[in-house]
Backbone as ProteinMPNN parsed JSONL, in Angstrom:
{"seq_chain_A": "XXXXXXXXXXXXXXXXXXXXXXXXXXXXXXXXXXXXXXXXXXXXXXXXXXXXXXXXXXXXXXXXXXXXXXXXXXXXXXXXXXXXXXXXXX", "coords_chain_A": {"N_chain_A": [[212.134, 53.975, 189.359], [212.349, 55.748, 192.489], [209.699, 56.818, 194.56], [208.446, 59.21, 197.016], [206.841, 59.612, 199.772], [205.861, 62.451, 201.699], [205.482, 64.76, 204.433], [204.686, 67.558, 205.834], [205.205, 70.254, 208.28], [203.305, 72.904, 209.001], [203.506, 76.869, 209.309], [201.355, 77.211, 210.721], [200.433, 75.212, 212.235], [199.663, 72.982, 211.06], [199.322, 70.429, 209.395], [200.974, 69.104, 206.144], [201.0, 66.651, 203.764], [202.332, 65.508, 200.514], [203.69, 63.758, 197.493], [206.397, 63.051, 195.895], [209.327, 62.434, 193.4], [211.41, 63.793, 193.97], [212.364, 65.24, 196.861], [213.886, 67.432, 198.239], [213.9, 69.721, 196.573], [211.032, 69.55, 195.953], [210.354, 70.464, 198.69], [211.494, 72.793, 198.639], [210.228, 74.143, 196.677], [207.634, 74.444, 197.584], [208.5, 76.126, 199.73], [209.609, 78.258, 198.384], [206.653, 79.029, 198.079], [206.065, 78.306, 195.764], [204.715, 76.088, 195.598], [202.359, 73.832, 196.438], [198.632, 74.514, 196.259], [198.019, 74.761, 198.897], [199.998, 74.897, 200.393], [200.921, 77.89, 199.708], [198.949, 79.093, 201.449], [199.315, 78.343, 203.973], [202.48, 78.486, 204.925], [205.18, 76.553, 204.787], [207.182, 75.069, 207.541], [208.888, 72.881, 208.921], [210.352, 70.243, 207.085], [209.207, 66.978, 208.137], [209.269, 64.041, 207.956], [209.986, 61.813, 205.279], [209.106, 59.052, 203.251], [209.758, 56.117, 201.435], [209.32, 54.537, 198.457], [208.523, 51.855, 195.961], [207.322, 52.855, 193.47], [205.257, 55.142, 191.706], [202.654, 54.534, 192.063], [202.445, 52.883, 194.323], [203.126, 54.775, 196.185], [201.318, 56.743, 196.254], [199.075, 55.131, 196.971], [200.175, 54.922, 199.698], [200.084, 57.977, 200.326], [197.519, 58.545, 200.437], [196.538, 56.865, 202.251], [197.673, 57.838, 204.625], [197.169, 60.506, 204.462], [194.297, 60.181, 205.659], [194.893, 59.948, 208.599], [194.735, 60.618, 211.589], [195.804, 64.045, 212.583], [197.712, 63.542, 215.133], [198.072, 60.721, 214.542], [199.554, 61.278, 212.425], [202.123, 62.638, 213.187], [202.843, 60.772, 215.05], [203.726, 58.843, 212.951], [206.381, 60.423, 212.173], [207.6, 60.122, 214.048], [211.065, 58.577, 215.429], [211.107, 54.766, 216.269], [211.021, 53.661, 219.975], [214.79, 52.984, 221.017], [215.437, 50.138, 222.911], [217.549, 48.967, 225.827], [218.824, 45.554, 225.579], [219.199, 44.932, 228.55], [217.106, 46.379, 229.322], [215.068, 45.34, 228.194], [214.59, 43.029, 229.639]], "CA_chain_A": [[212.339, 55.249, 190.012], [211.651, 55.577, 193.769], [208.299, 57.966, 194.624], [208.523, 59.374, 198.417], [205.849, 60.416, 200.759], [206.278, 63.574, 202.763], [204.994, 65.447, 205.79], [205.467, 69.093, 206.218], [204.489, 71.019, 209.223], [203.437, 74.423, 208.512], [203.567, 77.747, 210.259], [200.54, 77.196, 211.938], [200.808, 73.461, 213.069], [198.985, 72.246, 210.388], [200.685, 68.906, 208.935], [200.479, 68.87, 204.491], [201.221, 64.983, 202.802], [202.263, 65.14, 199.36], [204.304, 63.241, 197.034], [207.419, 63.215, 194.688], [210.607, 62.307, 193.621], [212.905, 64.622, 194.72], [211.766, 65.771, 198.158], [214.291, 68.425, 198.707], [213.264, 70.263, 195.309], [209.684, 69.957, 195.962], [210.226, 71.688, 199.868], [212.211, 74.202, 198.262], [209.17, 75.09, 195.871], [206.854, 75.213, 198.353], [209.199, 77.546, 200.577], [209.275, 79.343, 197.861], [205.355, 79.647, 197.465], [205.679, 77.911, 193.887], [204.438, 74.241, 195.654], [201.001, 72.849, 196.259], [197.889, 75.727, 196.94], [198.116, 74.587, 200.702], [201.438, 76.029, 201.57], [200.98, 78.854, 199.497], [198.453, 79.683, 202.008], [199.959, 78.215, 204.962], [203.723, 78.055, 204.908], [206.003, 75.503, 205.63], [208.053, 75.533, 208.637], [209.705, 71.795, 208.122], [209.955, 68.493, 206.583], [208.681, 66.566, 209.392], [209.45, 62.918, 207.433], [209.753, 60.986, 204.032], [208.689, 57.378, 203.353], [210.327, 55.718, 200.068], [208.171, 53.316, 197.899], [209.149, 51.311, 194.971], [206.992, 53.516, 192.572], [204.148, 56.245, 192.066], [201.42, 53.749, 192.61], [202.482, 52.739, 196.129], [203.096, 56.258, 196.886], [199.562, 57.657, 195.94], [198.12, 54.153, 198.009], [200.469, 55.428, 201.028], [199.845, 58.782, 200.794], [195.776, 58.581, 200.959], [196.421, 56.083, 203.813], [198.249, 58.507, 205.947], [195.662, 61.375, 204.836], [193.178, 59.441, 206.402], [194.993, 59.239, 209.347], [194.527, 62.203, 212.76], [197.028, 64.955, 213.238], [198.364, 62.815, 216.139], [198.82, 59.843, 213.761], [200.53, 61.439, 211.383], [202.817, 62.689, 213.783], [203.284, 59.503, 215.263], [204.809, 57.721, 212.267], [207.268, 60.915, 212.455], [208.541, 59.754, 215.978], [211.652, 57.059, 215.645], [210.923, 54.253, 217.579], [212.523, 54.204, 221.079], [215.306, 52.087, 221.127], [215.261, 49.35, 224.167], [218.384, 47.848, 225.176], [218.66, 44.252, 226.221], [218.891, 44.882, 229.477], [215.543, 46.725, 229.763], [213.96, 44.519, 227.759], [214.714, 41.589, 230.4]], "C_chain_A": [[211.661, 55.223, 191.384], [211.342, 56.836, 193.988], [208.986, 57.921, 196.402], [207.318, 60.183, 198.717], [206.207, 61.372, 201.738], [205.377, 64.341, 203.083], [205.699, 66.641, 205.9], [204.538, 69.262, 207.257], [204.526, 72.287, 208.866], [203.302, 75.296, 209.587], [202.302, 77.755, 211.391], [200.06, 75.853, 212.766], [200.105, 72.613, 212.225], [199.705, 71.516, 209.296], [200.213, 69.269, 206.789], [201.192, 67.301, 204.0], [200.924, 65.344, 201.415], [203.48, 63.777, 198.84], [205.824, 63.473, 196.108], [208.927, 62.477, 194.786], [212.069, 62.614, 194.127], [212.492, 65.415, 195.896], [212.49, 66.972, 198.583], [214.143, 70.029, 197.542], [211.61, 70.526, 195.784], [209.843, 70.832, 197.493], [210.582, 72.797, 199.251], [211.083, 75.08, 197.332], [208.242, 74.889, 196.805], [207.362, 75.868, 199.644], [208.897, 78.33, 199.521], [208.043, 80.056, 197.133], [205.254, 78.904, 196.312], [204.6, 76.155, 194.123], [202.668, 74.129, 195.292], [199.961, 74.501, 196.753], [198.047, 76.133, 198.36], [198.697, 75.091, 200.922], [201.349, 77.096, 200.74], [200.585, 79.601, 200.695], [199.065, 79.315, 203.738], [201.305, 77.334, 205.115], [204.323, 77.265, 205.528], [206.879, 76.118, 206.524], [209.563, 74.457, 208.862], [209.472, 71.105, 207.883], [210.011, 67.579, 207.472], [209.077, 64.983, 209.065], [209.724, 62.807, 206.107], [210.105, 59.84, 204.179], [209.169, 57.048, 201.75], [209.402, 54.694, 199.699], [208.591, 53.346, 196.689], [208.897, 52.478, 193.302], [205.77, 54.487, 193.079], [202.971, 55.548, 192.417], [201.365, 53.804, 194.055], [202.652, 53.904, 196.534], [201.738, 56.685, 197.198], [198.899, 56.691, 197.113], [198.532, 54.817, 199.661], [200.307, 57.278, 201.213], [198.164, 59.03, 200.927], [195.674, 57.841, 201.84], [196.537, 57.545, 204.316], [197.697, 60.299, 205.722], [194.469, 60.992, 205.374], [193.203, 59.359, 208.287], [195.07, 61.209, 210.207], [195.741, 62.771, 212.459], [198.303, 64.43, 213.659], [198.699, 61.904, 215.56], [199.737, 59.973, 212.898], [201.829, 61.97, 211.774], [204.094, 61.816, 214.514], [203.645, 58.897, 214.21], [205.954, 58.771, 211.919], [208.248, 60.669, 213.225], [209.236, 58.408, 215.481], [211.164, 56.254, 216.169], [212.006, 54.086, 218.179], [213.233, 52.861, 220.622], [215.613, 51.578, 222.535], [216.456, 48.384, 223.829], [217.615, 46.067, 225.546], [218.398, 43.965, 227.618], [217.59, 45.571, 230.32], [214.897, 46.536, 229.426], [213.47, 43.195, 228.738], [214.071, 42.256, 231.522]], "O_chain_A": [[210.532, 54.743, 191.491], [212.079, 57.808, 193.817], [209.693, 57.052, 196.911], [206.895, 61.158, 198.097], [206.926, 60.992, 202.662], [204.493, 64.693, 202.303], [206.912, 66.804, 206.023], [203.431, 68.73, 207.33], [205.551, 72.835, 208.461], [203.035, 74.855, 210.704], [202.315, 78.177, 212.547], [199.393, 75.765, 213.797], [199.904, 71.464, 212.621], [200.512, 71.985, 208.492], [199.094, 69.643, 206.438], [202.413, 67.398, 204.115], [199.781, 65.501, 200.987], [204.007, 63.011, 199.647], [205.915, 64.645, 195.744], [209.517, 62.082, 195.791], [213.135, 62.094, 194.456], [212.254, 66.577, 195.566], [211.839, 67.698, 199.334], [214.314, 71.187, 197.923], [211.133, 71.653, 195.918], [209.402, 71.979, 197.429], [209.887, 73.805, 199.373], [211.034, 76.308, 197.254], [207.742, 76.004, 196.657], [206.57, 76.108, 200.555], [207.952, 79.113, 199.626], [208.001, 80.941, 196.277], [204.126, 78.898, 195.819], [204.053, 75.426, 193.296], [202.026, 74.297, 194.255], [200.457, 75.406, 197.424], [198.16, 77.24, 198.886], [198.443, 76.006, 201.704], [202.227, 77.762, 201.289], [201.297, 80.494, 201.154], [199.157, 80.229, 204.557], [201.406, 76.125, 205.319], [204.164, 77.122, 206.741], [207.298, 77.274, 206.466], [210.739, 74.813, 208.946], [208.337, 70.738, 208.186], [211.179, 67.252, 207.68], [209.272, 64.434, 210.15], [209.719, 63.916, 205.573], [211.02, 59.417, 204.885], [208.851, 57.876, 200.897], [208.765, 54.047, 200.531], [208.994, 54.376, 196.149], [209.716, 52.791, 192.437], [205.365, 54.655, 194.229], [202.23, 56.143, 193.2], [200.622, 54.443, 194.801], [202.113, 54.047, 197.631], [201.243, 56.912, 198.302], [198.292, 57.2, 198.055], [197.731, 55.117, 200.546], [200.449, 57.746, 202.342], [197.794, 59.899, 201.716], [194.631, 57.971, 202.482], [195.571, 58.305, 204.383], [197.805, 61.155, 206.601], [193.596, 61.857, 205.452], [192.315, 59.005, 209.064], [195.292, 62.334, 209.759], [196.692, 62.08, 212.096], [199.423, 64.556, 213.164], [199.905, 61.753, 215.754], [200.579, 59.137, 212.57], [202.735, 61.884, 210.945], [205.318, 61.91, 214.602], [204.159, 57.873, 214.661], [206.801, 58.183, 211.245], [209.448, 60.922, 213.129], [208.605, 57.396, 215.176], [210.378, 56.776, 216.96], [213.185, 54.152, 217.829], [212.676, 51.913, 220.069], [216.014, 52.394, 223.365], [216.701, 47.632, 222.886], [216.47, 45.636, 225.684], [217.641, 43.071, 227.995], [217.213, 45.388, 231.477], [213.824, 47.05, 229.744], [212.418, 42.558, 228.671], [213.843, 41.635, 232.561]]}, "name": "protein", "num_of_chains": 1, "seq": "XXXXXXXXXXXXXXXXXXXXXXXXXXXXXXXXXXXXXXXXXXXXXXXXXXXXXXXXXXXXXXXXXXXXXXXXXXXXXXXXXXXXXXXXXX"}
């Protein structure tokens, strides 16, 4: 079964990292207040990412990484990277 890591931004800019299998189920319960204490108290606004991993182990390892990690980092593995063609790579 594949575990996913996800990034919400909430109403007041403050990022939440949890876990689960079904990522559009778990936003939907914490829109609707039913999720984690956090967004009870400060609501989501959106799902800012999700990261796939083979199982719940590697999930839990990647989601206490990327609680570890600033604001600004966690942001930053939100951001695509740019794409560079060939000719502005040369």
């Amino acid at each position: 079964m594949v575990w996913f890591v996800y990034l919400i931004e909430c109403r007041d800019g403050s990022l939440y990292t949890g876990i689960a299998t079904d990522v559009e189920r778990r936003y939907a319960e914490h829109v609707a207040g039913k999720g984690a204490r956090y967004t009870r108290s400060h609501p989501p606004l959106r799902l800012l990412a999700r990261f796939d991993h083979p199982d719940r182990a590697a999930a839990l390892r990647a989601e206490y990484a990327i609680k570890q990690l600033t604001p600004s980092g966690k942001r930053a593995l939100c951001v695509p990277p740019a794409m560079v063609s060939v000719e502005e790579a040369n």
